[in-house]
N, CA, C and O atoms as CSV, one atom per row, in Angstrom:
chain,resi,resn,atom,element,x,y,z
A,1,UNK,N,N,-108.536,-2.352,21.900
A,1,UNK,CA,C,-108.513,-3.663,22.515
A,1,UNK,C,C,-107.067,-4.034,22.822
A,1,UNK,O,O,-106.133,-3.476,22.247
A,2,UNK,N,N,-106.879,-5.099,23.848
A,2,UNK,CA,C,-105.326,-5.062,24.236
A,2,UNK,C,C,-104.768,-6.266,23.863
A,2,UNK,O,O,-105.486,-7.124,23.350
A,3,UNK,N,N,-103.490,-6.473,24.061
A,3,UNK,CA,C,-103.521,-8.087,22.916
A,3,UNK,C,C,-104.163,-8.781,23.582
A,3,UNK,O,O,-105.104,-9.186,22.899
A,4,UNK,N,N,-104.205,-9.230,24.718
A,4,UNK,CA,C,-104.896,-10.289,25.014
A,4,UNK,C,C,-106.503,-10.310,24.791
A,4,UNK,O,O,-107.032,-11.419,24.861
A,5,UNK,N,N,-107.059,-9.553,24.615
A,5,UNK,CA,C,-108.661,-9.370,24.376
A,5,UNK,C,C,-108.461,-9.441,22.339
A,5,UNK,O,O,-109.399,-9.822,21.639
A,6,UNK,N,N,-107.625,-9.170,21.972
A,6,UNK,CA,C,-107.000,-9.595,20.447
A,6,UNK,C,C,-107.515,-10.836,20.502
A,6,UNK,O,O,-108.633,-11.133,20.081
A,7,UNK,N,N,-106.455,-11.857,21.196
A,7,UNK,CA,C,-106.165,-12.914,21.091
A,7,UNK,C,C,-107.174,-13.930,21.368
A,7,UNK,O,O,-107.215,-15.009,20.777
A,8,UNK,N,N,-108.098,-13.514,22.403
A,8,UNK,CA,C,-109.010,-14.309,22.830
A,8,UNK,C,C,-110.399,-13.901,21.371
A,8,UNK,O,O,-111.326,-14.693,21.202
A,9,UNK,N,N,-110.305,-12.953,20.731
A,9,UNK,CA,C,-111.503,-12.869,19.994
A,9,UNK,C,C,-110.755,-13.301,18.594
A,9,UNK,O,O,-111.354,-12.979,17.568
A,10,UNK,N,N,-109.623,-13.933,18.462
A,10,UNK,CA,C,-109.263,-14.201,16.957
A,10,UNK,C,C,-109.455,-15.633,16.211
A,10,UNK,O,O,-108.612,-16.505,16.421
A,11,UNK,N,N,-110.545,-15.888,15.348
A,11,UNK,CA,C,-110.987,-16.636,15.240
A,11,UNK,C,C,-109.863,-18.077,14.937
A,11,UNK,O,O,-110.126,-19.200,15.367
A,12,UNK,N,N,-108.883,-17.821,14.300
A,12,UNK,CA,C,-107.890,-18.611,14.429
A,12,UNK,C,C,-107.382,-19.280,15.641
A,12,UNK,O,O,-106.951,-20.432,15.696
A,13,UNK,N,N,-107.493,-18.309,16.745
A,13,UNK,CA,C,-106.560,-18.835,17.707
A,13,UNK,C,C,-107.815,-19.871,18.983
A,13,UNK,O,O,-107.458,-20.844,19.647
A,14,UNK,N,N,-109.139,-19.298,18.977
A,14,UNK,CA,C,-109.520,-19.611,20.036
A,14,UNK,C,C,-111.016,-20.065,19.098
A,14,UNK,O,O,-111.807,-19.250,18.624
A,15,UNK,N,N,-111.122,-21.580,19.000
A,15,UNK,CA,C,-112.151,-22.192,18.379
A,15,UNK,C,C,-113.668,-22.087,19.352
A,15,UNK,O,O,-114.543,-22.903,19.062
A,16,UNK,N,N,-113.897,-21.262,20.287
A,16,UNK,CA,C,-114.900,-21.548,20.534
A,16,UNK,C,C,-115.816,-19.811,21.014
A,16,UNK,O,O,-116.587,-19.445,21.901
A,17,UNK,N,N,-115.334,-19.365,20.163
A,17,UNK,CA,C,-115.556,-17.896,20.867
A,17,UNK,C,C,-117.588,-17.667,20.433
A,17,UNK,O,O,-118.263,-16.700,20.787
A,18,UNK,N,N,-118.013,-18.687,19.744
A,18,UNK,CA,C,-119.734,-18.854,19.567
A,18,UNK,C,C,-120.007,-19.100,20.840
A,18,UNK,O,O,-120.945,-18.486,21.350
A,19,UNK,N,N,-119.319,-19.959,21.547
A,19,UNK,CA,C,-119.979,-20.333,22.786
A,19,UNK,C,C,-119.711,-19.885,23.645
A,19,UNK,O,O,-120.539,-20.068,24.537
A,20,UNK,N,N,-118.451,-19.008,24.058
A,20,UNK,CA,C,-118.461,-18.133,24.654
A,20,UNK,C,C,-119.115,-16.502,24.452
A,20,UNK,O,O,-119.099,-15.715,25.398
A,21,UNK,N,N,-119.545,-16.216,23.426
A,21,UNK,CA,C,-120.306,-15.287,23.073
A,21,UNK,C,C,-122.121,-15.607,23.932
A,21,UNK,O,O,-123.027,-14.858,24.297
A,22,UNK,N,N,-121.959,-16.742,23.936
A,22,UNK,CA,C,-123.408,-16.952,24.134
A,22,UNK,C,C,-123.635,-17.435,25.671
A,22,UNK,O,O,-124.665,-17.237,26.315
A,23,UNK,N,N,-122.456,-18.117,26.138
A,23,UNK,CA,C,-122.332,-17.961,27.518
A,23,UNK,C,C,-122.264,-16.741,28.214
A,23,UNK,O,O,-122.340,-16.821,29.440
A,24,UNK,N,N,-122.135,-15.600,27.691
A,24,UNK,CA,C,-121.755,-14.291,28.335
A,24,UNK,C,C,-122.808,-13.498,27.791
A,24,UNK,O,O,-122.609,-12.410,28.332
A,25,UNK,N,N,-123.618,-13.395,27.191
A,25,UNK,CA,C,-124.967,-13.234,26.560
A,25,UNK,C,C,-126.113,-13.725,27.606
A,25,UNK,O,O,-126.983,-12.982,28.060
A,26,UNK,N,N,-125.953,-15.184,27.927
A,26,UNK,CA,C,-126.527,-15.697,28.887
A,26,UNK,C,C,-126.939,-14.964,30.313
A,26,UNK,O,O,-127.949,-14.672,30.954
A,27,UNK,N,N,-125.464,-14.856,30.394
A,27,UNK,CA,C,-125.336,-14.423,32.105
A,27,UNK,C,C,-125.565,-13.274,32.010
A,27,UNK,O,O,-125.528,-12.818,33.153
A,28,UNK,N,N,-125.975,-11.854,30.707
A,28,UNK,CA,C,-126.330,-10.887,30.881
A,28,UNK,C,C,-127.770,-10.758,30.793
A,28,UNK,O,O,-128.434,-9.783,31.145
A,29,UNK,N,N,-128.100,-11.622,30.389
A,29,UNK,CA,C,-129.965,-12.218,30.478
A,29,UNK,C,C,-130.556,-11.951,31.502
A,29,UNK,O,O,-131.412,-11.125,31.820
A,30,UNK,N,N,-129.670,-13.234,32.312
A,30,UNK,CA,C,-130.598,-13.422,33.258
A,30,UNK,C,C,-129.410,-12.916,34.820
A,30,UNK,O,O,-129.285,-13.518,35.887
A,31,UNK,N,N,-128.910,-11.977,34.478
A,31,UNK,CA,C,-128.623,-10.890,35.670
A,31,UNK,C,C,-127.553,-11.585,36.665
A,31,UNK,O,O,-127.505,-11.560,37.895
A,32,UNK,N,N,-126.422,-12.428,35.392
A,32,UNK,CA,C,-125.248,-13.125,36.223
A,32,UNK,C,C,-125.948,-14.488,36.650
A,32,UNK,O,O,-125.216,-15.473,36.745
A,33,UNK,N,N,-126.838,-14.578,36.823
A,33,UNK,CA,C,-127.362,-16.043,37.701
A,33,UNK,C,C,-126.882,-17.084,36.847
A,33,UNK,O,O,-127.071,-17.329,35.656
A,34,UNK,N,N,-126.201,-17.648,37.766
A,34,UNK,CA,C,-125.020,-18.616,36.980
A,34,UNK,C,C,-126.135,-19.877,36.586
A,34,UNK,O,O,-126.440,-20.211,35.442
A,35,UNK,N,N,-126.580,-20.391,37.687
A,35,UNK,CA,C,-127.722,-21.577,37.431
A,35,UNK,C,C,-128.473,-21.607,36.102
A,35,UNK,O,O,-128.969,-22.610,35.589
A,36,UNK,N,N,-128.485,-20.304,35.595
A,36,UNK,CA,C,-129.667,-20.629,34.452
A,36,UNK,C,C,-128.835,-20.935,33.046
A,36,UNK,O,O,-129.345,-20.976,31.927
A,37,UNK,N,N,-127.745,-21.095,33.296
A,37,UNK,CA,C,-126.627,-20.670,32.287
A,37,UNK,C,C,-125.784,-21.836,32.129
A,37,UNK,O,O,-125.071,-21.958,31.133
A,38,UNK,N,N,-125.828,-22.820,33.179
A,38,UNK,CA,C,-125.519,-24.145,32.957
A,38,UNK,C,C,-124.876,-24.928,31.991
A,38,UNK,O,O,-123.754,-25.435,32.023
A,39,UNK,N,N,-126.007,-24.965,30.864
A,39,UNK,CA,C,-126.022,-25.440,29.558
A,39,UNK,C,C,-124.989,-24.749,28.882
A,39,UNK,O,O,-124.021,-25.287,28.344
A,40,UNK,N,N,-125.238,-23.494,28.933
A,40,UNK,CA,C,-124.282,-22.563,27.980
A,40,UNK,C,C,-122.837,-22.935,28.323
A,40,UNK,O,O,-122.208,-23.247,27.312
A,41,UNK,N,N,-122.012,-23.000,29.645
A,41,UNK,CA,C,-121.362,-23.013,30.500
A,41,UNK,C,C,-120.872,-24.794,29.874
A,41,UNK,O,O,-119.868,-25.013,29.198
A,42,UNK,N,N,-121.653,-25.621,30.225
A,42,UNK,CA,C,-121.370,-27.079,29.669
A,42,UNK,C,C,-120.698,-27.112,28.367
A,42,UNK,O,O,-119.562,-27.571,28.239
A,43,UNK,N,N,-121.672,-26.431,26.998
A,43,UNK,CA,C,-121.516,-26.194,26.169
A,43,UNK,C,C,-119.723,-26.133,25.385
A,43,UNK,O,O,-119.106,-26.828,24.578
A,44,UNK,N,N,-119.431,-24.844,26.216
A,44,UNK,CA,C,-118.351,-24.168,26.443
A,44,UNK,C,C,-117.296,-24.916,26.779
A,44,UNK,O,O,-116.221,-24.787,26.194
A,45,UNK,N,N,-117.477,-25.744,27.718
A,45,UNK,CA,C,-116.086,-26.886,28.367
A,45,UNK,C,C,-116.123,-28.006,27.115
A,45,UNK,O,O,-115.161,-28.557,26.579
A,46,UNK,N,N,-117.616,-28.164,26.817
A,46,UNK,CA,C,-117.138,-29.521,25.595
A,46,UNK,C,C,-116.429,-28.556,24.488
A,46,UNK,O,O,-115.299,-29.012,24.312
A,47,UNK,N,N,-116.563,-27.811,23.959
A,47,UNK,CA,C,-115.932,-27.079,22.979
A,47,UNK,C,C,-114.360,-26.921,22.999
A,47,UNK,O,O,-113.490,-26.956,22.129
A,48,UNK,N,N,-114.373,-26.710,24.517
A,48,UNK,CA,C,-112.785,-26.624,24.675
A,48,UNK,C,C,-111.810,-27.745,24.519
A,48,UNK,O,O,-110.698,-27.755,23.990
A,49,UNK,N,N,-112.824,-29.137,25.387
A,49,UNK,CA,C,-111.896,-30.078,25.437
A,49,UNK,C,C,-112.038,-30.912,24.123
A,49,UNK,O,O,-111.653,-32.067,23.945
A,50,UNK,N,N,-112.777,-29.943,23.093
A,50,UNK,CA,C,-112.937,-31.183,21.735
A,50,UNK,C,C,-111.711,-30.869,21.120
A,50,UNK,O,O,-110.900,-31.661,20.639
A,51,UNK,N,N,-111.621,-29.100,21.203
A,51,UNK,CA,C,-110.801,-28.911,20.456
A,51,UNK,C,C,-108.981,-28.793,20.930
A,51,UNK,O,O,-107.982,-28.636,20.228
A,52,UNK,N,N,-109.129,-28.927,22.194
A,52,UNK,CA,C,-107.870,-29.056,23.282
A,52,UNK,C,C,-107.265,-30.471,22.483
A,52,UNK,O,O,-106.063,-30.660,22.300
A,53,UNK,N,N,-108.244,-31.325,22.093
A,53,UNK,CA,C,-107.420,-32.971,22.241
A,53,UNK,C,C,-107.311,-33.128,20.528
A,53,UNK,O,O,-106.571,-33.992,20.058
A,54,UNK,N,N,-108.168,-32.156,19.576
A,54,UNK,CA,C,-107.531,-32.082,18.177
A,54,UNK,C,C,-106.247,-31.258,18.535
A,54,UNK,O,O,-105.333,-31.692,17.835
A,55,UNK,N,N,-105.920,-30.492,19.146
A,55,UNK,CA,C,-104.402,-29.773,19.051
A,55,UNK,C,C,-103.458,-30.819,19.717
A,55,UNK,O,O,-102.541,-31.333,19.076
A,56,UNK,N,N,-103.682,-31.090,20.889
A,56,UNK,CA,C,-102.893,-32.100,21.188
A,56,UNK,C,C,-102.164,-33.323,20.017
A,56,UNK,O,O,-101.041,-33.513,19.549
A,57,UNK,N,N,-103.659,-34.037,19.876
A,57,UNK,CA,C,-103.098,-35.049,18.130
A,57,UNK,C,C,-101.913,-34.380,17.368
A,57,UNK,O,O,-100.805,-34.914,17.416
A,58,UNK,N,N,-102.077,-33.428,16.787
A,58,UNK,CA,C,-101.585,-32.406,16.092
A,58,UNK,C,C,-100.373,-32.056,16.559
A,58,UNK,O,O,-99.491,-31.856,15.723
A,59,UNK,N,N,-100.145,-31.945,17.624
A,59,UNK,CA,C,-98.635,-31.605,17.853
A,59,UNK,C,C,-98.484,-33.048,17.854
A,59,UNK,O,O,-97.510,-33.358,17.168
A,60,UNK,N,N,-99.032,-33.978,18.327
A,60,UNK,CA,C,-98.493,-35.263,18.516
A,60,UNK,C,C,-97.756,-35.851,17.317
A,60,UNK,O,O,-96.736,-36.538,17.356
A,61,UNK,N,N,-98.797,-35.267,15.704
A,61,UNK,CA,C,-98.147,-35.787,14.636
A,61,UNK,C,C,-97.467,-34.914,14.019
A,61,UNK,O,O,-97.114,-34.988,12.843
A,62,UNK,N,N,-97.150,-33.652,15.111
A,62,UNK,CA,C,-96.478,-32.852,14.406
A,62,UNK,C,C,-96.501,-31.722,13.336
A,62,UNK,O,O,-95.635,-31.101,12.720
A,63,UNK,N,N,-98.079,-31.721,13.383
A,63,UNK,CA,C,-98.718,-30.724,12.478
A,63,UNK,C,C,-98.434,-29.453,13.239
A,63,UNK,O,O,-98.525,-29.373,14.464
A,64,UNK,N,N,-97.965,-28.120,12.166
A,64,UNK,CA,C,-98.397,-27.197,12.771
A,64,UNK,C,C,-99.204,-26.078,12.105
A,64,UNK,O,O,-99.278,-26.402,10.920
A,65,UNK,N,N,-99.774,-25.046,12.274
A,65,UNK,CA,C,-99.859,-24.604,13.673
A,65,UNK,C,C,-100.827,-25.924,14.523
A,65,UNK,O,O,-101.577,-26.736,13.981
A,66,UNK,N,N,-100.562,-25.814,15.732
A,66,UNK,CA,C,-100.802,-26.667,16.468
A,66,UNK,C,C,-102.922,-26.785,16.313
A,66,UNK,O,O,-103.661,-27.752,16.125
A,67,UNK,N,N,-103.124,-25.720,16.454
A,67,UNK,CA,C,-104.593,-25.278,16.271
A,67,UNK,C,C,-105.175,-25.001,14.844
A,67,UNK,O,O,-104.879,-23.946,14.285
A,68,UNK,N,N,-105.883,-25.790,14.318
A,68,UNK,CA,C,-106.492,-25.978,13.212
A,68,UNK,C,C,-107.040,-24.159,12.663
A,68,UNK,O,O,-107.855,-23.387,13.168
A,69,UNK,N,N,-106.499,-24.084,11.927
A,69,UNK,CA,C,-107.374,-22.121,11.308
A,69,UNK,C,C,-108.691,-22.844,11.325
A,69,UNK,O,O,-109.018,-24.031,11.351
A,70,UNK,N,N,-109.519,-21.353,11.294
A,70,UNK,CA,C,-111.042,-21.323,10.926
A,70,UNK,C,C,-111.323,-22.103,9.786
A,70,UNK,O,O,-112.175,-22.963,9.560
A,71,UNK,N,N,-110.427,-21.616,9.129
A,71,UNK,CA,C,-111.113,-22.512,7.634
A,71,UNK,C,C,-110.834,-24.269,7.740
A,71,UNK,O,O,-111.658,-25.106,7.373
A,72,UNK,N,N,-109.497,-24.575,8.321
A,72,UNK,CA,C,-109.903,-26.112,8.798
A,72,UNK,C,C,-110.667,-26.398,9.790
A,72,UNK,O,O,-110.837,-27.614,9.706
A,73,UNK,N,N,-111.154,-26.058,10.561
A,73,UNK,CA,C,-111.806,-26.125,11.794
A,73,UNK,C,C,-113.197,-26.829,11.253
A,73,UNK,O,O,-113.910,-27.806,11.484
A,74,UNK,N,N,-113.110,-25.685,10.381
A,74,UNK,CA,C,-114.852,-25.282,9.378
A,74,UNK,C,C,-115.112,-26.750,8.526
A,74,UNK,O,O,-116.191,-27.310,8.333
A,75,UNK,N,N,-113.800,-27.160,8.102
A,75,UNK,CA,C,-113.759,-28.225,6.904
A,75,UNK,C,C,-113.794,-29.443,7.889
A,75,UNK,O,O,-114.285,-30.402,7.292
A,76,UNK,N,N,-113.500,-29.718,9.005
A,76,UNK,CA,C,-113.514,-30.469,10.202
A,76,UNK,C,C,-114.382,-31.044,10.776
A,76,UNK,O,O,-114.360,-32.228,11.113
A,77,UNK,N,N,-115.750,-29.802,11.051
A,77,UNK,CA,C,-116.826,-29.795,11.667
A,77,UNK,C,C,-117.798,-30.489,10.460
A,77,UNK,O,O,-118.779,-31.195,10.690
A,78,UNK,N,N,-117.330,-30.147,9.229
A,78,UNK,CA,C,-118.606,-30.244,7.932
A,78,UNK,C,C,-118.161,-31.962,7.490
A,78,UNK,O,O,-118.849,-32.522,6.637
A,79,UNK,N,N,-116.630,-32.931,8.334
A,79,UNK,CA,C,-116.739,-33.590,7.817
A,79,UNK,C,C,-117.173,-34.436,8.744
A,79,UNK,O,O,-117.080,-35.540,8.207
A,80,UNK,N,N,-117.592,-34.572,9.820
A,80,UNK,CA,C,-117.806,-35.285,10.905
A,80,UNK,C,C,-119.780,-34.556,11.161
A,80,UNK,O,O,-120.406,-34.882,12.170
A,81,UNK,N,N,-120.434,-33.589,10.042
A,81,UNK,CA,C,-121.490,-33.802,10.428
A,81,UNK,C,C,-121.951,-32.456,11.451
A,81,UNK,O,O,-123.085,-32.516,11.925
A,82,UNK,N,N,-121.401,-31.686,11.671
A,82,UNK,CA,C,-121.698,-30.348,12.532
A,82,UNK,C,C,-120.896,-30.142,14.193
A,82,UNK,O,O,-119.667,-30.078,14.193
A,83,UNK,N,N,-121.366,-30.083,15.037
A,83,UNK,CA,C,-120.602,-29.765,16.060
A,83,UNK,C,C,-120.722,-31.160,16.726
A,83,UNK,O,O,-121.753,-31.764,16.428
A,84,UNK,N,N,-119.815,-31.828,17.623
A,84,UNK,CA,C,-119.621,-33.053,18.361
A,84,UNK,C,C,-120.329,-32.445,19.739
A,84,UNK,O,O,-121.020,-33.210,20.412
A,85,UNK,N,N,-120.168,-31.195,20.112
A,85,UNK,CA,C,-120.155,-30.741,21.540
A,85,UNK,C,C,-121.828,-29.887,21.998
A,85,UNK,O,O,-122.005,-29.447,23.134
């Protein structure tokens, strides 16, 4: 694998790789047809921008790493109740 295919599957770095697993799962379903995949696809953008605007905060207060690890992510999701997105 090359770094960047690293980087995009490391659970630390990229909080939403469930929904992109399943968006691309999707589109091998049903033979690329983007239409049926919608949801998955929706899914995917809320995931990004939930977790785009926790990193943002975060640098804002100066936390770093800027992106919450798995294990806070995990402690994050369990305190607010499961996924927002």
């Amino acid at each position: 694998m090359d770094k960047t295919a690293r980087k995009v599957r490391n659970q630390d770095i990229n909080p939403c790789i469930e929904e992109t697993d399943a968006s691309q799962k999707c589109l091998d379903t049903y033979n690329y047809n983007k239409n049926m995949c919608s949801a998955y696809f929706q899914r995917y953008k809320n995931c990004r921008k939930y977790w785009h605007s926790i990193m943002l905060q975060r640098r804002r207060d100066g936390v770093k790493p800027d992106m919450p690890t798995a294990a806070e992510r995990q402690e994050i999701l369990a305190g607010i109740g499961g996924k927002p997105y």
